[in-house]
N, C-alpha and C positions, 0 to 999 in steps of 0.2 A: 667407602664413598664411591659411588658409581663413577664419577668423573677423574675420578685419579686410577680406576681400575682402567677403564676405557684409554688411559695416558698412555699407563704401562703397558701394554697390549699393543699397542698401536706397531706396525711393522713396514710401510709403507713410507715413511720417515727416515731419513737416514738420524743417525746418531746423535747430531751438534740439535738439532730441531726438536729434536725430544727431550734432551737437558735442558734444552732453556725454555721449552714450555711446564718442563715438570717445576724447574727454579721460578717462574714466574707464579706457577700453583704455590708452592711453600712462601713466596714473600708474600701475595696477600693474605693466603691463612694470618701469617706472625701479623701483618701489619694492620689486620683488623681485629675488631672486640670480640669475633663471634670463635667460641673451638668449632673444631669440626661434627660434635658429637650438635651444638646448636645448630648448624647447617643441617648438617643433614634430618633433625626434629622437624624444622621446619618446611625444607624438601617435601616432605610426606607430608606436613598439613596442607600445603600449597595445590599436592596432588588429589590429596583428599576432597578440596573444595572443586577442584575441577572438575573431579569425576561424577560431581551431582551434576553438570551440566554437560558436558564432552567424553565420549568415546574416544580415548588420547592412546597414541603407539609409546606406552611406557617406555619398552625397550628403546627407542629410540628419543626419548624425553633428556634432555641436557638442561640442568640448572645448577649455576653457578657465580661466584661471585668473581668481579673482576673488577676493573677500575676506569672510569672515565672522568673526561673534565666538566666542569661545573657547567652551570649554566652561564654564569659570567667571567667563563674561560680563565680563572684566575688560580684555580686549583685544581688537585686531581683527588678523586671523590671515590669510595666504594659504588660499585653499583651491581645488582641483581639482575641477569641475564639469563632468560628462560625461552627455550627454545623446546615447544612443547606441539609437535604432529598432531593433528587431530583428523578420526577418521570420519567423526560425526557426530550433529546435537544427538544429545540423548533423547527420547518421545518425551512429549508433555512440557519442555522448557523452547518450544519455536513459538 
């Protein structure tokens, strides 16, 4: 998984900030329906569709799952967070 490699990597962090972001990575893994191996299937169709319309900085492409509260603030809700650079439409889709 791209975003768990990018975790571990990471060096500009001191130590306590990197465990409780990696711990925060494994509770919504366990705490949602999807394995990782669904995540990431989807990742790449996600990208796939994009790339018929957007020249996008892969390398720099974050999508991931995380948590926020609902719309009637009364829950805390899986949600899909994609931060995805683009460097330009592609011809034929302006």
């Amino acid at each position: 998984m791209m975003d768990l490699l990018k975790l571990l990597t990471r060096k500009k962090e001191n130590s306590k900030d990197v465990a409780k972001e990696r711990l925060k990575l494994v509770l919504i893994h366990d705490r949602s329906t999807f394995s990782p191996q669904f995540l990431e299937m989807m990742k790449s169709e996600i990208i796939q569709v994009i790339r018929k319309y957007l020249d996008v900085e892969e390398e720099l492409l974050d999508i991931q799952l995380t948590k926020t509260t609902s719309e009637d603030g009364e829950r805390i809700v899986p949600a899909l967070v994609a931060n995805i650079p683009i460097r330009a439409m592609r011809s034929g889709n302006r």
